[in-house]
N, C-alpha and C positions, 0 to 999 in steps of 0.2 A: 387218224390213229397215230401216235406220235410214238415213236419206238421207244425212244431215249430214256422216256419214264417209267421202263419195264425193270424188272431186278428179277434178276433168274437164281432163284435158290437151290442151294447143292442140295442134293440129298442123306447128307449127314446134320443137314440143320433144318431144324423146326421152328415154325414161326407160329404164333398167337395172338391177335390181335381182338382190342375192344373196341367197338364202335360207338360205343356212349362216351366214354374216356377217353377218346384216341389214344390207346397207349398198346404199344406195341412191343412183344418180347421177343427177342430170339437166344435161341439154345443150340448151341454148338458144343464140339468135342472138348475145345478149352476152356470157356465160358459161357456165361450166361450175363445179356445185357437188356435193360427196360430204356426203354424211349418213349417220349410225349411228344407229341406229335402235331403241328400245326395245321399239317393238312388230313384228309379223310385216304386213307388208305385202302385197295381193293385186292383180297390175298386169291389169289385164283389156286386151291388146292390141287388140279386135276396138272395141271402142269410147270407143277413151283414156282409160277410168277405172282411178283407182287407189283403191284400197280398204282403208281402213286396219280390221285386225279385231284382236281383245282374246282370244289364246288361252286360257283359262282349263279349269282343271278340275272334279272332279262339285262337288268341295266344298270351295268355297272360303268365307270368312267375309264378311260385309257389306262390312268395314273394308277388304281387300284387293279388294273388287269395285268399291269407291266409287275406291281408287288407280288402278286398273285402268282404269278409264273417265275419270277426269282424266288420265292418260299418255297417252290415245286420242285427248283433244280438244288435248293439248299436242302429239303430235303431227303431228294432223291440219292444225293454223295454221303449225307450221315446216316444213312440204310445202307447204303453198299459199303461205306467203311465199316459198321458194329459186324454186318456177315464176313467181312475181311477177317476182322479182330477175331471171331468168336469159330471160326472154321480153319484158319492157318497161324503160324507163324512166321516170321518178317526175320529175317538172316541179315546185315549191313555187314561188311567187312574192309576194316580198315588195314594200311600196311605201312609203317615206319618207313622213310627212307632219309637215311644220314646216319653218319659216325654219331655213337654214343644215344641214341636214339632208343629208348624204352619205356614198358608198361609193366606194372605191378599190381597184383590184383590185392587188397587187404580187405579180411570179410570180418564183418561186425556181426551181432545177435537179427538186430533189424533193419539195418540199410549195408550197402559195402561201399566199399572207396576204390577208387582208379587211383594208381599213385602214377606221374608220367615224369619223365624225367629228357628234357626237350634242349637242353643247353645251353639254358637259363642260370643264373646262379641259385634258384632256387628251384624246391619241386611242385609239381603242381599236382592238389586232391582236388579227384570230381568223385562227389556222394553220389549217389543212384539208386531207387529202390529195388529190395529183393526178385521183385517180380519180373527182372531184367535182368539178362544173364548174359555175364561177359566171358570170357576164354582170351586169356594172353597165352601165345607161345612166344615163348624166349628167345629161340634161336632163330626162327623165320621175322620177326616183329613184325608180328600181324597181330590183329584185335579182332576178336568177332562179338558180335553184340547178337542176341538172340530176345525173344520177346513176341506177346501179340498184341502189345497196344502199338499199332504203327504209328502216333502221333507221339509216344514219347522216346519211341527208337531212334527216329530222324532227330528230334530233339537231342540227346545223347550224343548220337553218332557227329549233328552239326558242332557241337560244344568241344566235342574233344577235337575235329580237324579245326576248329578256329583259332587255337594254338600255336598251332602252327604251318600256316597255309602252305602248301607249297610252292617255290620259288621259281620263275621260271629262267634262271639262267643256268645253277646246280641242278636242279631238280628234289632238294630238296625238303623236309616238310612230313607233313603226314597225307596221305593217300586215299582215296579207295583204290579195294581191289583190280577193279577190272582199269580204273582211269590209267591215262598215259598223257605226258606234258611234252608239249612241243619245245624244245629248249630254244630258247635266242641265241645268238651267235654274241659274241661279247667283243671287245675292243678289239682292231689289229693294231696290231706297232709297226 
């Protein structure tokens, strides 16, 4: 019994699965996702586990048993990321550090714009859709980025620090919160 391919569901999300279709739904507080599914999934109701298993026959080859078990763990992570998505939200926070260093939020009808202004002779827009939510404050220059698709949070949040990476002899750049840069020591005379 292989633990790894176990998925322990919260109890604020429901899961429905077909067995003819392989298609599997889950319903959480934020959304609601469908997935098709490659392998046969086994939902054990009595104790929120869901159980992803690799039907196989007597005799199958190495090379199709090795496929077989990477579809299981490919899977097994886009199950546990839709229940990520669809039971929490994803917080990333960024923090400005340098003179002149700022974000501007501008909101449109259906997308909104980041305006950043980095010390560039120019400024730079990043579009983003509504369903991500950003929060600039002005006087700390910090960003937060809020959202429950985690795959286009990181996506976002990488886009805007690749701007401006931070340096490590100033320090720098755009940030995450919690990160801290080791600085180098610079010339001596």
């Amino acid at each position: 019994m292989e633990k790894r391919y176990y998925i322990k569901i919260p109890k604020v999300i429901s899961v429905y699965y077909s067995g003819k279709n392989n298609f599997l739904v889950i319903r959480g507080p934020l959304m609601e996702c469908y997935l098709r599914l490659t392998l046969k999934v086994n939902v054990l109701y009595r104790t929120n586990l869901l159980k992803i298993t690799r039907v196989t026959a007597k005799k199958t080859s190495r090379n199709k048993k090795k496929i077989l078990r990477s579809l299981q763990g490919q899977c097994h992570s886009q199950i546990k990321q839709t229940v990520l998505n669809s039971a929490s939200r994803l917080c990333k926070k960024l923090k400005f550090v340098g003179v002149g260093y700022k974000a501007f939020l501008l909101e449109k009808p259906y997308f909104n714009v980041l305006q950043l202004r980095l010390g560039f002779s120019h400024d730079i827009f990043i579009k983003f859709p509504t369903s991500i939510c950003i929060q600039c404050f002005k006087t700390n220059a910090k960003i937060y980025i809020l959202g429950n698709l985690y795959q286009k949070v990181l996506e976002i949040t990488s886009t805007i620090r690749s701007y401006k990476k931070p340096e490590p002899y100033k320090g720098k750049g755009i940030l995450y919160l919690t990160e801290d840069i080791i600085l180098k020591e610079g010339k001596k005379l």
